[in-house]
PASEBA-1860 file (N, C-alpha, C; in nm, 3 decimals):
! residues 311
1> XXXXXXXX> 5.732/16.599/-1.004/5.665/16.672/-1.112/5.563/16.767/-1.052 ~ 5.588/16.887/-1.100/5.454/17.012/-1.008/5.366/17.019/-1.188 ~ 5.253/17.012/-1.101/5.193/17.039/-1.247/5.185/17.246/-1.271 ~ 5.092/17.230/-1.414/5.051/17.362/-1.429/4.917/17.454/-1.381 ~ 4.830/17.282/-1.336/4.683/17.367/-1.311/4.663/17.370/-1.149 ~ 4.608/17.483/-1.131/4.586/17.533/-1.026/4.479/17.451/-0.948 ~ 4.402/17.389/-0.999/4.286/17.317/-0.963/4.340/17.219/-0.942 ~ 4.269/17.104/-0.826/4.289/16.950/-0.785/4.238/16.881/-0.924
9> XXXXXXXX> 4.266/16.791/-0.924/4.229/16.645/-1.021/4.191/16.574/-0.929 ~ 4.066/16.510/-0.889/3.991/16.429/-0.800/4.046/16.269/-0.934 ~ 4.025/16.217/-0.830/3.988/16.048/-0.887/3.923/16.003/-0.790 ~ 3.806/15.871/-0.793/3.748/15.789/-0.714/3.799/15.681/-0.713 ~ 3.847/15.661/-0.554/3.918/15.541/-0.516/3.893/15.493/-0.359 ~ 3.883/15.412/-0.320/3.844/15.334/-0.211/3.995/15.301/-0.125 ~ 3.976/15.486/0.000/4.127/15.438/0.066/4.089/15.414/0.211 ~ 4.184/15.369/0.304/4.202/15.366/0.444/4.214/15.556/0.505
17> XXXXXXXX> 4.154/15.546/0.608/4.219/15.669/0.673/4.193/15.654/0.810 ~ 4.307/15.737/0.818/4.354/15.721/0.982/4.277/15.819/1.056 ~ 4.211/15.763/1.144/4.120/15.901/1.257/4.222/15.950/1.302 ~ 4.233/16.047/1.322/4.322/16.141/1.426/4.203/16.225/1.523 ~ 4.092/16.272/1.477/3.992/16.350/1.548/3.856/16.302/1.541 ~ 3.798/16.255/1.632/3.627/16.208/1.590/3.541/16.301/1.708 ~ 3.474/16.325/1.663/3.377/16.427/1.743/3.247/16.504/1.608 ~ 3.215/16.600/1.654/3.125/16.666/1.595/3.205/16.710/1.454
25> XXXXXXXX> 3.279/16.775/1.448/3.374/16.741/1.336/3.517/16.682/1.336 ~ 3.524/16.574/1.249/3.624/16.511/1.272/3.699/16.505/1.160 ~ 3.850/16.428/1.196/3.939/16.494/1.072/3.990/16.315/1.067 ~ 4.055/16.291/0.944/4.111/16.223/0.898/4.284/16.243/0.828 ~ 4.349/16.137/0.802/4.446/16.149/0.792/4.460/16.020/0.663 ~ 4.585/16.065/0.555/4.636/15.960/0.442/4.765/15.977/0.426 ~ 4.799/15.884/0.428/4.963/15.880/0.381/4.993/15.770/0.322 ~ 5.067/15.800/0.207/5.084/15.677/0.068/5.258/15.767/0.032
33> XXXXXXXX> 5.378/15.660/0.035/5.503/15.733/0.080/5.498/15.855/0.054 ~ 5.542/15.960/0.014/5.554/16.146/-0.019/5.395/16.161/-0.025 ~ 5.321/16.132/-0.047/5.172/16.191/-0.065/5.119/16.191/0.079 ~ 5.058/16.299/0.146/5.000/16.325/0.252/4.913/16.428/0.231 ~ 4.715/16.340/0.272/4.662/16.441/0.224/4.584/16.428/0.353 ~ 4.468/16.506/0.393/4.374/16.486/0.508/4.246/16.557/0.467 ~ 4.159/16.498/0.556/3.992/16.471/0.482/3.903/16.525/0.604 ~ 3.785/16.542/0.583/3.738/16.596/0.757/3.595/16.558/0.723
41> XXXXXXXX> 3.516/16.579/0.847/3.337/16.562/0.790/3.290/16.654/0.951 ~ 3.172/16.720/0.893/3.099/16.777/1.007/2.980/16.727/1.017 ~ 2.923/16.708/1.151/2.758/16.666/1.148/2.772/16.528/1.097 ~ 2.874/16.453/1.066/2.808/16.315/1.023/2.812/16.305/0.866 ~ 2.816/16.442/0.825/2.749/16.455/0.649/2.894/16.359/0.572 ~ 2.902/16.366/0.390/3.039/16.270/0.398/3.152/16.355/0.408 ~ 3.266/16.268/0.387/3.389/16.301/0.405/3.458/16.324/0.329 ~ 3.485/16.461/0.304/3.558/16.536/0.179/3.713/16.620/0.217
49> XXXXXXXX> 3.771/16.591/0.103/3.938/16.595/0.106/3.947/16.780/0.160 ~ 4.071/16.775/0.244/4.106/16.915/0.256/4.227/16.962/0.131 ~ 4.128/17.080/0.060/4.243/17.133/-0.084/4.424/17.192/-0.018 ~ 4.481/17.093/-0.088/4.600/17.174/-0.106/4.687/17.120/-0.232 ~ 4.699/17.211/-0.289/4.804/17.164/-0.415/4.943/17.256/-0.409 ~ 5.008/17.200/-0.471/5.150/17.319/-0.519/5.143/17.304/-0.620 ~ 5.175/17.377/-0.723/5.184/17.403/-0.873/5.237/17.528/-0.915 ~ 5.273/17.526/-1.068/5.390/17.611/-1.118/5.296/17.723/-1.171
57> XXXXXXXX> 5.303/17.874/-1.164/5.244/17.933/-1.240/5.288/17.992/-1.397 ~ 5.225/18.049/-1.464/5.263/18.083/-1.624/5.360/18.114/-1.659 ~ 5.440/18.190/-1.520/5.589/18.239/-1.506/5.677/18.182/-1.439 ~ 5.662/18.038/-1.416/5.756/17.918/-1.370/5.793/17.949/-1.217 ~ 5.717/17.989/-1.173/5.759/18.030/-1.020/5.618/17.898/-0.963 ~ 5.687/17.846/-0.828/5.556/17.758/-0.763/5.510/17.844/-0.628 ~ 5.357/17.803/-0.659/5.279/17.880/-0.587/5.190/17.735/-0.522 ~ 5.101/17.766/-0.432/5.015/17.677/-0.334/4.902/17.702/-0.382
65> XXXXXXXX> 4.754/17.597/-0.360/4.636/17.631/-0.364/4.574/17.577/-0.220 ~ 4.563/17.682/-0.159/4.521/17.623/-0.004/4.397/17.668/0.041 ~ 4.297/17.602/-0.045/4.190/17.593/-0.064/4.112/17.565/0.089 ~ 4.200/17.460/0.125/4.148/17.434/0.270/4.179/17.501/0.383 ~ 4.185/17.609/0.415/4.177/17.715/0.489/4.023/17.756/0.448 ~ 3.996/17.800/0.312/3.854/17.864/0.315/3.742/17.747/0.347 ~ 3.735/17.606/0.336/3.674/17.521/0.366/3.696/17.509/0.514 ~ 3.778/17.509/0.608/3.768/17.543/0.781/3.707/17.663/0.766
73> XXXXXXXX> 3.715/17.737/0.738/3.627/17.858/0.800/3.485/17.876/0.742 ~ 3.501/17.826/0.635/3.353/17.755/0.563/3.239/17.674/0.668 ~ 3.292/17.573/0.696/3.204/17.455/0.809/3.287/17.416/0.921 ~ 3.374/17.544/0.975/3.374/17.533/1.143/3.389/17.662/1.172 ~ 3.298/17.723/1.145/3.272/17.812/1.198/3.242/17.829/1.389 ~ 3.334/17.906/1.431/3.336/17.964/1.623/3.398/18.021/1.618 ~ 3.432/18.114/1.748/3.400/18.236/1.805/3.609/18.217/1.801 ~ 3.622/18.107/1.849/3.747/18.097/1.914/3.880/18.086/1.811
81> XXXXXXXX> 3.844/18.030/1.685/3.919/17.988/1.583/3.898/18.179/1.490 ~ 4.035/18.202/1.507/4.005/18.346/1.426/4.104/18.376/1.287 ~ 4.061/18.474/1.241/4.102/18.488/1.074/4.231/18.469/1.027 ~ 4.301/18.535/1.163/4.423/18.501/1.163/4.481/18.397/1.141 ~ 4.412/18.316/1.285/4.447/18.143/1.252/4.457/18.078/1.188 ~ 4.381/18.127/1.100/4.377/18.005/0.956/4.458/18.043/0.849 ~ 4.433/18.197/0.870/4.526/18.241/0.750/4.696/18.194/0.761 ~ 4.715/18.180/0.880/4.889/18.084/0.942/4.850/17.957/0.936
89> XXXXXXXX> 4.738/17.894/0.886/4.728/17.737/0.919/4.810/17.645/0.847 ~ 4.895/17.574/0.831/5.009/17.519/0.769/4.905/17.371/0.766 ~ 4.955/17.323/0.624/4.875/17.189/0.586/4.942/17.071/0.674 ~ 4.934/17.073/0.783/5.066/16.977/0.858/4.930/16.930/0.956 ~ 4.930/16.757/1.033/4.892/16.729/1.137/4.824/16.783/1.257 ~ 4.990/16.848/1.296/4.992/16.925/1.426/4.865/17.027/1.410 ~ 4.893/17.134/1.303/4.796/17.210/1.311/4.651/17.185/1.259 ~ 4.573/17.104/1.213/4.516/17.077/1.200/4.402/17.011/1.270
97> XXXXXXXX> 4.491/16.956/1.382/4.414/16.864/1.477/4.394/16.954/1.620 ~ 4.526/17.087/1.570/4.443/17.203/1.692/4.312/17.263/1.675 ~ 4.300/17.299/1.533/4.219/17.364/1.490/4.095/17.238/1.497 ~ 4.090/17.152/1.441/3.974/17.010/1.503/3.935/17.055/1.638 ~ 4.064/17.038/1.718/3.987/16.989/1.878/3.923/17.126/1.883 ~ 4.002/17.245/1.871/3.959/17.434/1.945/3.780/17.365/1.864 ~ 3.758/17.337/1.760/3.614/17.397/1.745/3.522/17.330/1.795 ~ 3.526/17.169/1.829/3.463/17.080/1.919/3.486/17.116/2.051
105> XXXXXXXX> 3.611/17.195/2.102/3.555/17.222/2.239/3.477/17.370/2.240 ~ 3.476/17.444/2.119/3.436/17.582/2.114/3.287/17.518/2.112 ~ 3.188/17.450/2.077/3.081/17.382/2.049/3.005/17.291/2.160 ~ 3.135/17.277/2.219/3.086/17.169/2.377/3.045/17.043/2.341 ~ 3.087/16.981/2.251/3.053/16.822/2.244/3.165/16.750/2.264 ~ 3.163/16.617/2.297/3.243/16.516/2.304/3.343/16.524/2.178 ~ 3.498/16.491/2.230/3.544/16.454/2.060/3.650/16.344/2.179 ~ 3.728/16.289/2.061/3.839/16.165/2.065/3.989/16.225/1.948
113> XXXXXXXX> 4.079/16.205/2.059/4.176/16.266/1.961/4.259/16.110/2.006 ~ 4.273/16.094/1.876/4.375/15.958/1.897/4.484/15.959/1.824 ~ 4.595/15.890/1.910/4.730/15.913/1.899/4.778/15.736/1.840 ~ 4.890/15.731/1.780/4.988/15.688/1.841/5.085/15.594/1.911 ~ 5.088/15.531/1.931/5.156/15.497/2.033/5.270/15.552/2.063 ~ 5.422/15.542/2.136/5.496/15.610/2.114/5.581/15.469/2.089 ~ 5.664/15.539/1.976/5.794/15.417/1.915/5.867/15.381/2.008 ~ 5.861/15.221/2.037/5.947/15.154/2.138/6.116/15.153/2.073
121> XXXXXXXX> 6.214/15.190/2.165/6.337/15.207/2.164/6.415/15.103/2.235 ~ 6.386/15.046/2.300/6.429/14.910/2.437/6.358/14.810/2.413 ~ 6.411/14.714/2.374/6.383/14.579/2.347/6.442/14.493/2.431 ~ 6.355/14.394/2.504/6.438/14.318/2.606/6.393/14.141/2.522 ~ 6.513/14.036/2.509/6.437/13.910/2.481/6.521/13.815/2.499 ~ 6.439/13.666/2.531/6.497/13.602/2.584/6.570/13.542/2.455 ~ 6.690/13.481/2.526/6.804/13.444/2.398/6.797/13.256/2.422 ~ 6.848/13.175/2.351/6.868/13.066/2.362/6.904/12.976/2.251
129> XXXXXXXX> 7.060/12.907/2.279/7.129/12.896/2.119/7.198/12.736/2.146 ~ 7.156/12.706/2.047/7.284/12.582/2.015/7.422/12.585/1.989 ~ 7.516/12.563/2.047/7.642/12.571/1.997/7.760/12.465/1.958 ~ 7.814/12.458/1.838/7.908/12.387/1.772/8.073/12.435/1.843 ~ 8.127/12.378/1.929/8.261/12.472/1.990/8.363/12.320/2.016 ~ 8.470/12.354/1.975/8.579/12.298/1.956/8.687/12.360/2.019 ~ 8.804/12.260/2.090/8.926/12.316/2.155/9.028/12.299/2.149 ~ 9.155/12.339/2.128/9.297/12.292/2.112/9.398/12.366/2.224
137> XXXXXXXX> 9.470/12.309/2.288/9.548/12.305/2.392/9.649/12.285/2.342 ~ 9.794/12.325/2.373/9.926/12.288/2.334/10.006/12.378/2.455 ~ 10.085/12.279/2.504/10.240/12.343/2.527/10.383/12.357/2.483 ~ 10.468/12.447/2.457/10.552/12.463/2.379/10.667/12.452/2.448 ~ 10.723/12.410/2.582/10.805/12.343/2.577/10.780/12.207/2.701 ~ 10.787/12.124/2.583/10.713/11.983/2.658/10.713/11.853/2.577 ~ 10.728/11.727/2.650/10.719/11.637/2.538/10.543/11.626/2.496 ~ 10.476/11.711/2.586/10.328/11.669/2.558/10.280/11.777/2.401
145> XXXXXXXX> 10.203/11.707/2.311/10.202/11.757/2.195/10.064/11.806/2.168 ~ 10.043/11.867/2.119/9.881/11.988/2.092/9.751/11.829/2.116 ~ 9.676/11.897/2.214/9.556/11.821/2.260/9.450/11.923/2.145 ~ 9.362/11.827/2.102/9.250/11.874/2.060/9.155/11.776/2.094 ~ 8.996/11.859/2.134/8.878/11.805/2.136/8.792/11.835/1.998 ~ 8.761/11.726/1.986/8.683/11.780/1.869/8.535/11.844/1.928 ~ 8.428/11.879/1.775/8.370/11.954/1.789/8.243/11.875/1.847 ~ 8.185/11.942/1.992/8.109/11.912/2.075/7.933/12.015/2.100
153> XXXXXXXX> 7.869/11.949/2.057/7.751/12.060/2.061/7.698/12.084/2.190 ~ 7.691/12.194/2.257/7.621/12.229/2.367/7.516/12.328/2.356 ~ 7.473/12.370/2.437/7.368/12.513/2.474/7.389/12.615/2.561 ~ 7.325/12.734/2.542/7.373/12.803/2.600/7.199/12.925/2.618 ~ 7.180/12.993/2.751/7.107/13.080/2.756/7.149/13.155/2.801 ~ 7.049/13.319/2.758/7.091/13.492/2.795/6.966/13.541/2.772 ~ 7.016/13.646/2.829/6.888/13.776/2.786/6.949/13.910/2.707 ~ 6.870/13.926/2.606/6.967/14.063/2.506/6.871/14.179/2.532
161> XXXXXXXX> 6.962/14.292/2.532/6.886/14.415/2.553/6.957/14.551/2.456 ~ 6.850/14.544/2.417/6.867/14.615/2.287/6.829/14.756/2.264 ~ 6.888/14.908/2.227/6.844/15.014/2.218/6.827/15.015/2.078 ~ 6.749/15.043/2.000/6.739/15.144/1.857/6.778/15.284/1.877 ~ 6.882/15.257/1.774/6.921/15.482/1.765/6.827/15.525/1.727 ~ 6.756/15.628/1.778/6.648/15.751/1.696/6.699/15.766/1.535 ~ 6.765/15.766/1.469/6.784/15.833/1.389/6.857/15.703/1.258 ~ 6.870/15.746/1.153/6.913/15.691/1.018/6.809/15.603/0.971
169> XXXXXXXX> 6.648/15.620/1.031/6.529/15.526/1.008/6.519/15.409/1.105 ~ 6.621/15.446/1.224/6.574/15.298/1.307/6.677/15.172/1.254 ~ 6.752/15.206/1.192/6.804/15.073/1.149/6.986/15.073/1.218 ~ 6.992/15.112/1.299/7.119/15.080/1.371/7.065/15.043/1.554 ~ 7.093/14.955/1.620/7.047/14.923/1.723/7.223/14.958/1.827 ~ 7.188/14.904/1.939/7.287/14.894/2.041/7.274/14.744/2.095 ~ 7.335/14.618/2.119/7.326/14.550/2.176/7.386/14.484/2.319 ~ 7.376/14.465/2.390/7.443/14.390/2.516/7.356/14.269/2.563
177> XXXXXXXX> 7.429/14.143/2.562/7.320/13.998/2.562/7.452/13.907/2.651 ~ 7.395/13.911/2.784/7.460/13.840/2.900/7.428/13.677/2.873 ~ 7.484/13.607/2.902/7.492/13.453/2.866/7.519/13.350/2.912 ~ 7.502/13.278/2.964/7.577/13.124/3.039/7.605/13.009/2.972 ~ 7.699/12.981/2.930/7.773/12.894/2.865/7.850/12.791/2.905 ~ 7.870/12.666/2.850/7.946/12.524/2.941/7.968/12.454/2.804 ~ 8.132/12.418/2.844/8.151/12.355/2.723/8.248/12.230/2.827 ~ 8.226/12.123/2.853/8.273/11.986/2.864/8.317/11.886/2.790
185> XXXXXXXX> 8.421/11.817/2.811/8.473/11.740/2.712/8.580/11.661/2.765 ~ 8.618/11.534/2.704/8.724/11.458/2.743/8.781/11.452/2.607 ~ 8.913/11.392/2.595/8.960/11.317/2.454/9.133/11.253/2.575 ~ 9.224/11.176/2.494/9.326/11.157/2.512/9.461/11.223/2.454 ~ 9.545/11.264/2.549/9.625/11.371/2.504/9.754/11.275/2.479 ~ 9.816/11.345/2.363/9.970/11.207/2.327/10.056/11.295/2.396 ~ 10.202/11.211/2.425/10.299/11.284/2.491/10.353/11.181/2.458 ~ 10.539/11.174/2.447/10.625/11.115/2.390/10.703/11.054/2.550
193> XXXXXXXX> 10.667/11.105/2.663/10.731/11.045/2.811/10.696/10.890/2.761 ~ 10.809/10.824/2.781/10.842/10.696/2.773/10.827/10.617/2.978 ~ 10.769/10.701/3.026/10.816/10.643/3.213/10.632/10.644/3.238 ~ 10.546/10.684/3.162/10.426/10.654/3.235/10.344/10.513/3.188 ~ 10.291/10.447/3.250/10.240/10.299/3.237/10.055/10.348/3.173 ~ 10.016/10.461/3.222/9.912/10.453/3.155/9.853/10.559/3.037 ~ 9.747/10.598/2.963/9.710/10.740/2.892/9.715/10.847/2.974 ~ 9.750/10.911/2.880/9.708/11.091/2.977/9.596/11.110/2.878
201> XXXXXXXX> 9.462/11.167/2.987/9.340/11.180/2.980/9.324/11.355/2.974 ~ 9.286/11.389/2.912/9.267/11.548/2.865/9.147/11.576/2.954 ~ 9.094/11.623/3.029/8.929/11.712/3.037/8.960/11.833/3.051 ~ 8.812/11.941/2.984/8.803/12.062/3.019/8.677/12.033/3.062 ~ 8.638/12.173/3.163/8.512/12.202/3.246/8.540/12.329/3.240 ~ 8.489/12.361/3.108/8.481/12.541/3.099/8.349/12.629/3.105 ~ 8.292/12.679/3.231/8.169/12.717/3.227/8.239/12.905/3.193 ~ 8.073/12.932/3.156/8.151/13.110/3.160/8.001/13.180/3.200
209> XXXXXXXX> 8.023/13.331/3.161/7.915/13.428/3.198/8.004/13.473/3.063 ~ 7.908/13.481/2.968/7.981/13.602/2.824/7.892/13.720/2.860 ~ 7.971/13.811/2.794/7.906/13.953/2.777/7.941/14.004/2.630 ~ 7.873/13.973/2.500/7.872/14.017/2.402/7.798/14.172/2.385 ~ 7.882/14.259/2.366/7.876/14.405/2.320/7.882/14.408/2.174 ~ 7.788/14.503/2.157/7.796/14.551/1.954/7.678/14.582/1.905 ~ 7.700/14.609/1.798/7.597/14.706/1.727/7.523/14.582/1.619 ~ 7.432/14.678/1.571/7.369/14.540/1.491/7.279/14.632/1.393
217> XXXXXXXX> 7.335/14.611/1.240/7.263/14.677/1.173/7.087/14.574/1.104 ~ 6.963/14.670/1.091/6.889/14.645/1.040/6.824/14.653/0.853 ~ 6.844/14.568/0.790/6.775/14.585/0.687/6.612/14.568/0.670 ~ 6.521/14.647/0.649/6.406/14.617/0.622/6.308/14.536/0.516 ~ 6.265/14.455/0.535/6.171/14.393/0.428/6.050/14.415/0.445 ~ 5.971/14.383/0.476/5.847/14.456/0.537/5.772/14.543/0.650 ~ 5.682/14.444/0.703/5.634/14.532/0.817/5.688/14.507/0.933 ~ 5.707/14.358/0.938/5.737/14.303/1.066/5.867/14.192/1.061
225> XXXXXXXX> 5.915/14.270/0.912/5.992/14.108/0.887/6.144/14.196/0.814 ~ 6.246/14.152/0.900/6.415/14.249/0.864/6.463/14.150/0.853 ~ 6.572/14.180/0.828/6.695/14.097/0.857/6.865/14.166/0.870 ~ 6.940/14.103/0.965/7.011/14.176/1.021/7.144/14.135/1.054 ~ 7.251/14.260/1.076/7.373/14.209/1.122/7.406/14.221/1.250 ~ 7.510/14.145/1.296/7.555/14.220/1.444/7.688/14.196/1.419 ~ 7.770/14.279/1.476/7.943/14.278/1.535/7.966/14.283/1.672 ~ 7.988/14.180/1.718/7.981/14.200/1.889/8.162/14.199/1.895
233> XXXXXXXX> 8.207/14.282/2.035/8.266/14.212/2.135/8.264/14.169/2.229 ~ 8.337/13.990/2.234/8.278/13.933/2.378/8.386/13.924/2.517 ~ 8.309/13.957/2.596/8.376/13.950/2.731/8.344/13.835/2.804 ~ 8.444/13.756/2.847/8.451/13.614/2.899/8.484/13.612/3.030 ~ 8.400/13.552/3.136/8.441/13.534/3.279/8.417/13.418/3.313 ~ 8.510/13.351/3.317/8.523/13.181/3.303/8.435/13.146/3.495 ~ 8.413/13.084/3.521/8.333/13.001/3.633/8.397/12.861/3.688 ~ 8.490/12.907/3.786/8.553/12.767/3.827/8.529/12.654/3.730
241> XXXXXXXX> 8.644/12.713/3.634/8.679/12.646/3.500/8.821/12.600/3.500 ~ 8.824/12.458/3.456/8.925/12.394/3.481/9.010/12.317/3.328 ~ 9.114/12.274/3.288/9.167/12.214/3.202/9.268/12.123/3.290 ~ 9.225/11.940/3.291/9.298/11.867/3.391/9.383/11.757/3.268 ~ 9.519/11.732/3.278/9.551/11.633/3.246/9.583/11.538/3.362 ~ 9.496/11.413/3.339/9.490/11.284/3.446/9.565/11.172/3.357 ~ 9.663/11.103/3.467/9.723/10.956/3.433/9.602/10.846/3.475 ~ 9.568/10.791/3.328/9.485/10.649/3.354/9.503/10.553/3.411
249> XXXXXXXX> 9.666/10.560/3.489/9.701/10.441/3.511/9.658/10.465/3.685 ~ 9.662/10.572/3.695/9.639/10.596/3.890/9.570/10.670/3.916 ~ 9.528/10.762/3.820/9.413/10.885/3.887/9.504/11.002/3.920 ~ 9.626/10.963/3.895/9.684/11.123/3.957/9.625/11.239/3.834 ~ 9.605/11.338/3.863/9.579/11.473/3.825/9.717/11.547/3.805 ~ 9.839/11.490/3.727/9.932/11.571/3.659/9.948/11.749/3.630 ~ 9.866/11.768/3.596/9.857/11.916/3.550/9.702/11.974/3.571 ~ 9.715/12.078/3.611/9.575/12.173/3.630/9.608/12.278/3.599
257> XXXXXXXX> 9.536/12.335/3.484/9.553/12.449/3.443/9.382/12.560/3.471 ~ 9.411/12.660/3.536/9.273/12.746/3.516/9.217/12.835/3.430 ~ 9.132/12.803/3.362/9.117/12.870/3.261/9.072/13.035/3.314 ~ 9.151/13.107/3.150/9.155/13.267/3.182/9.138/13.298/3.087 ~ 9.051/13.349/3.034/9.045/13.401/2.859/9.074/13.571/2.809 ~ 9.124/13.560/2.749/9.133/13.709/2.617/8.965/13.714/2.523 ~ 8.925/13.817/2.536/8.836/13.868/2.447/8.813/13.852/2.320 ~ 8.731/13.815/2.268/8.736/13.763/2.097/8.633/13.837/2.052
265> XXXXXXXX> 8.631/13.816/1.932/8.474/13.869/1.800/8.402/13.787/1.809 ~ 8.248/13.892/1.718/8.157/13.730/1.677/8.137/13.869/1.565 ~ 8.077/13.814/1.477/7.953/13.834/1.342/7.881/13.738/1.358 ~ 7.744/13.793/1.342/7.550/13.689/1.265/7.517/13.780/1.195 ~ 7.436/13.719/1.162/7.334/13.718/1.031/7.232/13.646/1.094 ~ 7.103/13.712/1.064/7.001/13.718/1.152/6.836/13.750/1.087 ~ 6.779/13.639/1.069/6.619/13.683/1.064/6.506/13.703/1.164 ~ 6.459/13.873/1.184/6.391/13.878/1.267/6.191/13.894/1.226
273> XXXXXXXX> 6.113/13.821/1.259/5.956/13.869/1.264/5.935/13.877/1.304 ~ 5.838/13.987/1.365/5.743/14.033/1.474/5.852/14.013/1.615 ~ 5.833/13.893/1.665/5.880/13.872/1.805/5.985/13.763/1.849 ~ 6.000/13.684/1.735/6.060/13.597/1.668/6.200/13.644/1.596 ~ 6.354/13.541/1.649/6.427/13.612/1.543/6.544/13.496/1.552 ~ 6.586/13.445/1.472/6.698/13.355/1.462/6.812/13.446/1.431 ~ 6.951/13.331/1.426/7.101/13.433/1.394/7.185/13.302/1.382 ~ 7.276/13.326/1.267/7.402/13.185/1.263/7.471/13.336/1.289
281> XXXXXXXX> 7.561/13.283/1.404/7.658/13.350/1.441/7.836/13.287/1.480 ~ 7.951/13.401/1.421/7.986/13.295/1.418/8.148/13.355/1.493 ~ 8.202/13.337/1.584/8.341/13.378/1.686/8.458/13.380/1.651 ~ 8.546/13.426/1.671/8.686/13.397/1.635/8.738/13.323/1.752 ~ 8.869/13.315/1.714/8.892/13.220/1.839/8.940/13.288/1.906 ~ 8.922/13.218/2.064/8.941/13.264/2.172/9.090/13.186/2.237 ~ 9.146/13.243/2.310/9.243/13.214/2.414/9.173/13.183/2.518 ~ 9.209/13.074/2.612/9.171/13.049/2.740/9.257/13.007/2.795
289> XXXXXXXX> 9.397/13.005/2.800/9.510/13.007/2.871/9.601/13.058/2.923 ~ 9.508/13.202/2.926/9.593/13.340/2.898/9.675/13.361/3.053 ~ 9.708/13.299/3.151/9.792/13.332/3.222/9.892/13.258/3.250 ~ 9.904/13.188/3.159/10.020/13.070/3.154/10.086/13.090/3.019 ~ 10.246/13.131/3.057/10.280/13.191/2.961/10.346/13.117/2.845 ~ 10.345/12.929/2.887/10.388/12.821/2.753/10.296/12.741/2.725 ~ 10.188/12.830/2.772/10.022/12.707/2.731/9.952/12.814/2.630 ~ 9.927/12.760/2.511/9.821/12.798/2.384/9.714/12.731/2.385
297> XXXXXXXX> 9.628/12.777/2.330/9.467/12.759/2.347/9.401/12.816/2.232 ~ 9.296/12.718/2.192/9.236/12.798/2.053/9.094/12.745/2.078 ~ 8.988/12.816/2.122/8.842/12.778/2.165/8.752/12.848/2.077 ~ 8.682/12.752/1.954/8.651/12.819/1.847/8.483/12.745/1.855 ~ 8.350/12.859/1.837/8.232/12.880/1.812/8.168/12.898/1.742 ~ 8.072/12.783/1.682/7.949/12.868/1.606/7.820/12.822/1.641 ~ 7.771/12.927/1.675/7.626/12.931/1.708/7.460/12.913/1.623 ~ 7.397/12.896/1.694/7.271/12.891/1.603/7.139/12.969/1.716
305> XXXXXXX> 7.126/13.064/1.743/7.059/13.133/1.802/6.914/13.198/1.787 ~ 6.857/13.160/1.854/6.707/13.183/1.866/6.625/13.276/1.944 ~ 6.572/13.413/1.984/6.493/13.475/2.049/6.341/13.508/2.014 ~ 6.344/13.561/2.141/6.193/13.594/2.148/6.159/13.722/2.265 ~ 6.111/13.841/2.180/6.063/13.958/2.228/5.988/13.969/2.330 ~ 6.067/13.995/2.468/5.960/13.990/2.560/5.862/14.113/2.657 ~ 5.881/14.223/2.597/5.843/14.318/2.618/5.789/14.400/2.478
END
């Protein structure tokens, strides 16, 4: 809505403002979402708003009231700041805080121009997750019939490193989160061979190094508090990883298979605060038998993941 009157409408209200300039005259800064106004004081005296309005004139065309140009040249008056200048002075930050510093250094007193920080883009943090992972083994031509372990909780640690895109408000990241993982287990495997005297004993000893790749979108809730998605893909490099079927009756080691995996998905869902950020995340299944061409494998994950911002 542009109004019709050319004049400000003051109200008295008790706000925050941001220093941007302190010195002999110093400037202030407000921002309340679309509203951006800025305030200044010389000598100490108080601190009064710099005029700018937009508004419609009698003939529906919008015009500016940039009142605050004649108030800078009003009470900062020097040698160095000239007619010109102001008359180009655009109601924006940037220029404003030139025109601040030029007249405190045109004057020779101390000033403070404060910035800022600059928006962190690289996030590095330590990762560390509980995991729910289950396995099924089968060969397809064999009297031995689909081995499954049931579901075994382990742990697992990484470090994630994270870019934010510049752009769409910060809310699309980049992720890559390296990992060490071990999943161990026994159970007893059935087989229909009628010639062995004792069980066949199933173990896996599957250690890995994952490399989950993917993006991870941000939703905002407050200041310090989102919540979020990720789509990874993971890359698996198994670690003198083994799948042994052993006869109980002698210790022989029957079959050794080495584990080799195919690449799988994950999706989480994820609450992050401040420095703090949990995620149920959750894998598709994986192959880990991938170079044996009558052995199937189904190595299925869900996580419960915990970090912490360390930079």
């Amino acid at each position: 809505y542009m109004s019709d009157d050319r004049n400000p409408s003051f109200k008295k209200e008790e706000l925050f403002l941001k220093v941007l300039v302190e010195g002999e005259a110093s400037l202030y800064g407000y921002k309340d979402k679309n509203l951006i106004r800025y305030f200044y004081s010389v000598n100490n005296k108080p601190i009064k708003q710099l005029v700018f309005k937009s508004y419609r004139t009698p003939d529906k065309k919008a015009a500016k009231n940039e009142y605050y140009k004649q108030q800078i040249n009003n009470d900062l008056k020097c040698n160095s700041i000239s007619k010109n200048e102001l008359v180009k002075l655009e109601y924006e930050e940037k220029r404003l805080v030139e025109i601040f510093i030029k007249y405190n250094q045109c004057k020779n007193t101390d000033f403070i121009r404060y910035k800022e920080k600059g928006k962190k883009y690289f996030f590095l943090s330590a990762k560390f997750s509980g995991n729910v992972s289950s396995l099924l083994v089968q060969k397809s031509v064999t009297v031995l019939r689909e081995t499954e372990f049931d579901n075994k909780f382990n742990f697992s640690i990484g470090a994630e490193f994270e870019v934010v895109l510049p752009f769409y408000k910060n809310k699309w990241g980049v992720i890559v989160e390296p990992t060490y993982r071990q999943f161990k287990s026994e159970t007893n495997a059935e087989d229909e061979s009628l010639l062995r005297d004792g069980d066949l004993i199933c173990t896996v000893n599957y250690k890995s190094l994952e490399l989950p790749i993917g993006v991870r979108y941000y939703m905002f809730l407050r200041n310090k508090s989102k919540l979020f998605v990720n789509i990874l893909a993971i890359f698996d490099f198994p670690i003198n990883s083994t799948i042994d079927f052993i006869d109980s009756a002698n210790g022989d080691n029957l079959t050794s298979l080495n584990v080799e995996t195919k690449n799988n998905l994950a999706l989480g869902f994820g609450y992050k605060y401040n420095k703090y950020s949990v995620e149920l995340r959750m894998q598709s299944s994986r192959e880990i038998t991938k170079r044996y061409k009558y052995w199937r494998s189904s190595y299925n994950t869900i996580a419960f993941v915990l970090g912490y911002n360390i930079n």
